[in-house]
Structures are given as C-alpha cells and as structure tokens.
N, C-alpha and C positions, 0 to 999 in steps of 0.2 A: 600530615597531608596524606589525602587516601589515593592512592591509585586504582582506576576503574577503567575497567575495557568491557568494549561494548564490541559483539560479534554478531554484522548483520551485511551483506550488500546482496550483489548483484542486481534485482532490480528496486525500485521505488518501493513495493511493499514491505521489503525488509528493510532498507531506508530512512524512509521518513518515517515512520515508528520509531527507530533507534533516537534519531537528529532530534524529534520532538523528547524524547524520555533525558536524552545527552542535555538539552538545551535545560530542562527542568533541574536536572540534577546539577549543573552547572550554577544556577540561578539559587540553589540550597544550599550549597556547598564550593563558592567560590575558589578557592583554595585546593579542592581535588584536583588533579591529574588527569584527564582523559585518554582517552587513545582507542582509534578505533581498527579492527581486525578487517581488512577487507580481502581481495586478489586484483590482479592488474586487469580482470575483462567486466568488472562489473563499475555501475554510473558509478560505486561511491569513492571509485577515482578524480570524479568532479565535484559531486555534491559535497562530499564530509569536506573534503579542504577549503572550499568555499564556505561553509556552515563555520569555518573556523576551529577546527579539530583536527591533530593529528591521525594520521592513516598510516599503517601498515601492514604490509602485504606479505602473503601466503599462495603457496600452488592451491591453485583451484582444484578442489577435488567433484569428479563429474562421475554419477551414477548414472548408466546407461539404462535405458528400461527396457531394453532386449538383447540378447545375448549377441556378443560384438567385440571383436579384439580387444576393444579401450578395457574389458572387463580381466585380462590379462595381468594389466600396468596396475590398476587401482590400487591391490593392497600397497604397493610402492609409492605411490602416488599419494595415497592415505597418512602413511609412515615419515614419508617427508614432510607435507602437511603439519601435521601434530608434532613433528620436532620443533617445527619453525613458530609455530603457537608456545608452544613449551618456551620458545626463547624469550616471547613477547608478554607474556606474561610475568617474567620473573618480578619480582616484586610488588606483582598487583596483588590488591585487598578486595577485589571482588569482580567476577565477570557476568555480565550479563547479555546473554544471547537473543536474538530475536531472528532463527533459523535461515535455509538456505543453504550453499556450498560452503561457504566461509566456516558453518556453523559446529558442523561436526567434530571435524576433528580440534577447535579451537573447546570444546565440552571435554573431550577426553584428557586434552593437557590440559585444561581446570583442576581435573577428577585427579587427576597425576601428583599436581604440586599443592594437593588439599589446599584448595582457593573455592569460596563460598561462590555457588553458579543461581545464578537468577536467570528464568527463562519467559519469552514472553508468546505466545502464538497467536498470530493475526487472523488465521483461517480457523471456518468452523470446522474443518478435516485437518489436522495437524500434520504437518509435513513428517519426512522421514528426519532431518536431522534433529528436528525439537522432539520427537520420540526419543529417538537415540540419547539425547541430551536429559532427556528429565528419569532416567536411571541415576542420574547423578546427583539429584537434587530435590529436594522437596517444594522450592520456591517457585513457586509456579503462578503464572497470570494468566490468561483469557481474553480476549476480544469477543468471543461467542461461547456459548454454551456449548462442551465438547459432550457426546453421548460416551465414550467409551476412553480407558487406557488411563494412565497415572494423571494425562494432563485433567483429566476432567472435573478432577477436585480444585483445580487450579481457581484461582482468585480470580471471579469478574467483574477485569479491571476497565473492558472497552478498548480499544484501538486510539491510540494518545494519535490525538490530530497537529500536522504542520499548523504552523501559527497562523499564519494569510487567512487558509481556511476557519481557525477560530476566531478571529478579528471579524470576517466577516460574516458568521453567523450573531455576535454581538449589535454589529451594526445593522445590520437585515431582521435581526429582531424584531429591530423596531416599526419597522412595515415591510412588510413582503416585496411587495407588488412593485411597490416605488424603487425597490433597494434591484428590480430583476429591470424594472427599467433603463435605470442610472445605466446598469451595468451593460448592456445593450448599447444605449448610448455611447460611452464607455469604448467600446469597441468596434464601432462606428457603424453599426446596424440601426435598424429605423424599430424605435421603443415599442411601438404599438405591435408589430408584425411579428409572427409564432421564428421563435428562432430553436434550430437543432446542433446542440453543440455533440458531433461524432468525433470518438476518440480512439485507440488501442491500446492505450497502455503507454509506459516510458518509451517503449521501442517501436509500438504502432504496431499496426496488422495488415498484412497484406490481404487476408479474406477478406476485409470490412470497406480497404480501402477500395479493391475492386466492385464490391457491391454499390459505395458511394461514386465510383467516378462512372458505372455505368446508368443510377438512377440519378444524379444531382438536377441534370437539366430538368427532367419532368417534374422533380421536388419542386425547386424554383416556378417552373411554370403553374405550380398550385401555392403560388405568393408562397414560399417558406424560404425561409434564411439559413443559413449554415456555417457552421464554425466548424474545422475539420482539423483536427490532431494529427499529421499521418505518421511523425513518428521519425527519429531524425535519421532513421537508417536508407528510408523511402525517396524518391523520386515525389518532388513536392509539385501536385498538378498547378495550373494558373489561375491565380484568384479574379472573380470580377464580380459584379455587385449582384451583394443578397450573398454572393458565397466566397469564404476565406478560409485559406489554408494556408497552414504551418506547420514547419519541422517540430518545434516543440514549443508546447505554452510554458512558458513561465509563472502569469498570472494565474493559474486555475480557478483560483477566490473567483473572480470576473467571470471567466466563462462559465462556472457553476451557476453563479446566480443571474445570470440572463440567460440562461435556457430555459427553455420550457420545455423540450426531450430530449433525453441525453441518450445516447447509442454509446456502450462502450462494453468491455470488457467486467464479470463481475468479478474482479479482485476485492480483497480484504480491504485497503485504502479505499478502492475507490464506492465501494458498497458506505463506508464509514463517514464518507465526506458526501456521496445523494443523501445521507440521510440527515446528516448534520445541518446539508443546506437546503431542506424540505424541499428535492428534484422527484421529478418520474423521471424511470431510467427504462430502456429497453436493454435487457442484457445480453450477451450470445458469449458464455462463458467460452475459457480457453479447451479445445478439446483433448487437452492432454491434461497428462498430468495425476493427483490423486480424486480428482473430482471438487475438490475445495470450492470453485470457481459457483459450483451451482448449489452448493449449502452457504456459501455467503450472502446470496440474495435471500435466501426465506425469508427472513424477516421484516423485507422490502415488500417483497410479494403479500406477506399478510396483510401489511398496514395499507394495503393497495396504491404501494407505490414503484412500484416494478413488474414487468411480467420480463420473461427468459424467453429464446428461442436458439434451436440447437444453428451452430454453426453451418451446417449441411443444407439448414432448410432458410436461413439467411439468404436472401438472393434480393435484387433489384424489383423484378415482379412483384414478390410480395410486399417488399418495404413502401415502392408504389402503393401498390395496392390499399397497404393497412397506417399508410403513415396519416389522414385526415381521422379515423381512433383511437390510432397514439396519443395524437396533440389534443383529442377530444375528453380521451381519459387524463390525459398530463392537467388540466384544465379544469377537472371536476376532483385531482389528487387533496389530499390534506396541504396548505401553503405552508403551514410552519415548519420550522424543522424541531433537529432533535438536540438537546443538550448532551444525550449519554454520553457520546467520547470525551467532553472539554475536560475533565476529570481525572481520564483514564493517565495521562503522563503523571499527574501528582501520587495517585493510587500503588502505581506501580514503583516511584522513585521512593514512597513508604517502605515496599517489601524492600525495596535494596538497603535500605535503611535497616530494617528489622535482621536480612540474612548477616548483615554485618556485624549487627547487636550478636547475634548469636556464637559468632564465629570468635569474639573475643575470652578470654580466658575466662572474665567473671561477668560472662554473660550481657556484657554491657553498662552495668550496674556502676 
C-alpha cells in the first residue's frame, strides 16, 4: 500500500487541483493511503475532510512582501514548519505539492527524508513556493506555458478540473444554449434575459463587491439579471428579483453555465473552468501579488473570450457605462467550450505514477 501526501490549501486554487488529482489517484489506486498537508486558516479545513481525505496541519508559514517585524520570526517559524512536515511524512512513498504556504516547507522535508516530490503549478507566473520546491525535483506539471525557470520544462498537463465542472461541460456539450438556459432556470432567473454572474474568489472581494452594490440598481434597470458571489467573509447585501446574492455558491457548474458575463477574479481555476465552460469573462485581476492573476487570462483574451481591467480603474460608472458591450461581445464569444483540462488530473496522476517507478530500486521493472 503506497502512501501519498498531497501539499496544497489555503485558498480554492490550490485546492481543488489537489481534491481533483486526490480523487483521480484514489479512483487508480484504491488501496493507497492519502493525506493531505494543510494549516488551521486556510478552506482545506472544510473542503479536504468533506472531499473525504484525511488532513493535517502545519504552522502557516507567511512571507511578508515588505519589510515588517513578522520577517524577524519566519526563519523560526519556517524551522517549525518543516519539522512538523518531516513528521508527517514519515513513511510516505511520494509527495505531491501544488504550492501556497503549506507548500514550502512541506518540499524541503520531502527533499530531507529522500521521498520522490511531484509538483504541480496552476499559474502561468509560478509562485515562490513551487520555485522553491522544483530545486528538489524534476517532476514537474504545468497548467500554462511558464516562459522562464526549471518549471518551464515542466509537463503540460492543464489545470485538473473539480468534477461538477467536468460533468457539466459533458452535458452542455451537447447544446450550449439550452444547457445556459436550464441552468438559469435552474436558479430561478428568467431563461431568456442576459444574466451576470459577479464573483471574488473563495473569500470574495470587497473592491468588486463595492462596485456591484453601488451599480446593481441601474444594471437591473437595463433588464440584466445578477448572481453575486460576495464571499462568506462579507456582509451579504438583500436579494430581490433579477438579483441574488450569496455567501458562497456551492453549485458553480450552474452558475457557470447561465451566465452570459461573468465578472470575477482571474485566478488559475477560475480562468480553467470560463474556459472549460465556453464563458466571456470580464477580469480585474488581484492587485497583488506575483502578477500571475493577469498572465492567466491571456489565452482567454486571445480566443476573444475575456478582456482584463485593472482594479483602480474598476468603478460603477464604467461597469455602467460598458456593461450593454460586455453582454454584446459575451454574445458574439465562441459558445463551445474547451476540453483541455478534462485530462489534466489523469496526466498528472501518470507523472506520480512514473516518479514512483523511478524511486524504486529496480527502477520499477
């Protein structure tokens, strides 16, 4: 029986790429062991043990991105970290990372107890701990073509999609149109009428949400419908018809495919699942950060299914303004989607397969 840990939380992007590669490797290898590495402040306190997977926790280690007392603590902070990893590991036969805080120091006690590291990267700007991590290892995936650094030779594998989402690209296949109505319907909107499903992210955004509660009325009053994400940290405004909000969807499959613009955040998931479920997206990446947020749309942007706009310049006026050319271009987008990711879980549960083969004495043979 193998033992596999899987090093990924805090938010949804590292997440649901793990849960979907977890669930695939589960489904090959009934008999493995899993366990997944997380800390006490990020979601995969709820999602992994619900997903049905053991979880254990680790001190968060937090890089500050300007010089700031916490940068005092960290090597300490790091040091404990990687011990607590080092524990949690013992007798795994293979770790597979998919970055974040968790990430780091959980690569270095890998690197420690010569345990085979498989890594994966969601972003087409590769975080600091999957850098840090692929000195350790050659096994390397891809969601997007990286330009520079070890990862870049990396296998591209796609961005492994939660199941909901691939279910209902199968189904929606098979008509578009009808598969955006259902789902409209579905969620108790009127099928015909241009609906915007606005999102922020697992934890929502307070920039977006302020932009939506000061344009919604005028949206509405230009007949548009609204599904509003704000995020379950938020103060949840009151829903009445033509506009609904919630602390967190559950569903997303549904709300994907009855939109007709989607406003959100461009994270690696969520760039991987507009495109899975042939959306236009209006972006306004996260302004922090390595930039990742505005290299994950390109390839939206080319297929002319996305345009970006910087968060500063994000305001109600303009969404006014420009929201009858959003729904105009959303309208005139490509309808199908894409099949790229449905793949990427199997692809990547190969290489874990493969670093395994290698790490045995006679090569697997």
């Amino acid at each position: 029986m193998k033992r596999i840990v899987f090093a990924g939380g805090g938010t949804t992007g590292h997440i649901a790429p793990a849960l979907a590669v977890a669930r695939q490797w589960r489904s090959s290898h009934p008999d493995s062991e899993i366990i997944f590495v997380g800390t006490s402040e990020g979601l995969e306190t709820r999602l992994v043990p619900e997903a049905g997977f053991t979880l254990s926790l680790i001190t968060k280690v937090k890089v500050a991105r300007s010089l700031s007392p916490s940068l005092l603590i960290l090597p300490f902070t790091f040091i404990k970290s990687v011990a607590q990893a080092f524990s949690i590991l013992q007798g795994a036969d293979l770790l597979i990372g998919f970055g974040g805080y968790v990430s780091g120091p959980t690569y270095l006690a890998a690197a420690l107890r010569r345990i085979p590291i498989v890594i994966h990267e969601a972003n087409a700007h590769p975080g600091i701990a999957n850098r840090f991590g692929a000195r350790f290892t050659s096994h390397l995936a891809i969601a997007y073509s990286v330009k520079t650094g070890k990862l870049s030779g990396g296998l591209l594998a796609g961005l492994p999609l939660k199941q909901d989402i691939a279910s209902a690209y199968t189904t929606a296949s098979k008509d578009w149109i009808s598969a955006r109505q259902q789902a409209k319907s579905k969620l108790g909107f009127d099928p015909h009428t241009p609906l915007i499903f606005v999102f922020g992210g697992s934890q929502g955004s307070m920039a977006i949400n302020k932009v939506m509660a000061a344009s919604r009325n005028q949206l509405m009053h230009k007949g548009v419908q609204i599904l509003h994400g704000v995020g379950a940290q938020n103060e949840i405004p009151q829903s009445e018809k033509n506009y609904q909000a919630l602390s967190y969807i559950s569903d997303m499959s549904t709300a994907y495919l009855a939109a007709d613009l989607i406003i959100a955040r461009s994270g690696a998931v969520t760039c991987s699942e507009v495109n899975t479920l042939g959306k236009y997206a209006l972006f306004i990446p996260l302004p922090v950060g390595n930039g990742e947020q505005q290299l994950n749309a390109d390839s939206l942007i080319k297929q002319s299914r996305a345009e970006i706009i910087e968060q500063k310049s994000f305001t109600s006026d303009w969404l006014i303004a420009n929201v009858d050319r959003l729904l105009e271009k959303a309208s005139l987008a490509p309808i199908a989607g894409s099949h790229r990711d449905l793949e990427a879980a199997s692809k990547i549960v190969g290489l874990m397969e493969f670093a395994l083969s290698e790490s045995e004495p006679d090569g697997g043979k």
